[in-house]
N, C-alpha and C positions, 0 to 999 in steps of 0.2 A: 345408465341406471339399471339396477337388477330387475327380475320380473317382483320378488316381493316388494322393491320399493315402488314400483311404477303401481300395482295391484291398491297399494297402499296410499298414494297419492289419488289413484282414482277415486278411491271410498270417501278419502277426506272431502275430494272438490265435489263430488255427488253428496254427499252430506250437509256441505258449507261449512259443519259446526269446527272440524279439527283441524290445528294448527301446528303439532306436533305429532311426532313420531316418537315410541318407547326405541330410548336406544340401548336397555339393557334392565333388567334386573341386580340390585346388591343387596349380599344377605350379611348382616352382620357375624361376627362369630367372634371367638377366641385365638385359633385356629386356622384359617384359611386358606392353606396348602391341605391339612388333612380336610376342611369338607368338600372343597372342591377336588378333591381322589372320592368321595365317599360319593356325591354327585356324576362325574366322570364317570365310575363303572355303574351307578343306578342306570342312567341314561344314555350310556356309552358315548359321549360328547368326550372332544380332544380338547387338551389345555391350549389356551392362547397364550396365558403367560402365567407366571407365578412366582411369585415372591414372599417374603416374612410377610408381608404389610397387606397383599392385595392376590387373587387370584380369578382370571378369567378362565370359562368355558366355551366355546366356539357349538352353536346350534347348527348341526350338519343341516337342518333342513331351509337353511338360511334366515333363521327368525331373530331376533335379539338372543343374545348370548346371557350367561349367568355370574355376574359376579361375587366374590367374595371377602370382604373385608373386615380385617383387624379393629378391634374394639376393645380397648381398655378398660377390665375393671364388666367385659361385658356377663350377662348374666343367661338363661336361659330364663324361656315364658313360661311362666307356668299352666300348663292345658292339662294336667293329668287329669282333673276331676270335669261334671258336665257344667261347673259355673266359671272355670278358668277362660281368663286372659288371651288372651293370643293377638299379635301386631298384625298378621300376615301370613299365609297358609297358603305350598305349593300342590296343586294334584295334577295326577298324571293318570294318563290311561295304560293300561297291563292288559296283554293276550290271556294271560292265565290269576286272576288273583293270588291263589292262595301259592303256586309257583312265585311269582313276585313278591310276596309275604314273604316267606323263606330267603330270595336271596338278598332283598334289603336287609335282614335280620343277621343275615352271615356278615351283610357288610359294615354291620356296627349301627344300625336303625333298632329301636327299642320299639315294644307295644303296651300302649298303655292298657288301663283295663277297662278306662271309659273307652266306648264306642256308640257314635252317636247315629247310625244308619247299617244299612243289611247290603248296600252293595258297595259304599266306600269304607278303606283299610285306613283307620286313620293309624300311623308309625312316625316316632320323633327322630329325626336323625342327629348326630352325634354332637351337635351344637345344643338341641335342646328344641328345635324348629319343629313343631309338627307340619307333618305333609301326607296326603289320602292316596291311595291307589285305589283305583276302580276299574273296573272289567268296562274292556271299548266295548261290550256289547252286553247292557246288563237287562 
């Protein structure tokens, strides 16, 4: 067993309450060869595998990996304004914000004009997903 699973089995039987283990994240898309490259260089995570239909990302620090799957007919959420929707929201922590702004931005991440806090970046990426970036030391 890895030390993240062993860590992770500890907590559960100190706990009692958990019975499962996240074995992964999936993000719907249209897409998912291109978000998984748009995610891969955000995060510098390696592909595991990739196809028309399906794409994984391998989490170097051994955590659950990110999946990416095809969806027919899929739509993006609508979060542009401060009353919109949203299923599901990734955030990540950045050494530099506003350096992190700029290069998800090069890499095809949009900004909307809502912003709903002063130290998270909230930015949609190419699917339509909104996701925050925040300074690991705000």
């Amino acid at each position: 067993m890895s030390d993240v699973a062993d860590a992770q089995a500890a907590q559960a039987e100190q706990n009692g309450t958990g019975f499962a283990r996240l074995a992964m994240v999936t993000i719907d898309c249209a897409d998912p060869v291109a978000l998984a490259a748009f995610y891969g260089e955000l995060l510098g995570w390696e592909t595991r595998h990739v196809d028309e239909r399906f794409a994984i990302l391998d989490n170097p620090e051994g955590g659950s990996p990110l999946g990416f799957g095809r969806v027919t007919g899929y739509r993006p959420e609508p979060w542009t304004e401060p009353d919109g929707g949203k299923h599901f929201h990734l955030d990540f922590y950045v050494d530099d914000l506003e350096e992190a702004t700029a290069r998800a931005l090069a890499l095809g991440a949009t900004e909307p004009t809502y912003q709903h806090g002063r130290t998270l970046r909230v930015l949609i990426d190419p699917a339509g997903h909104p996701f925050g970036l925040a300074p690991l030391e705000a």
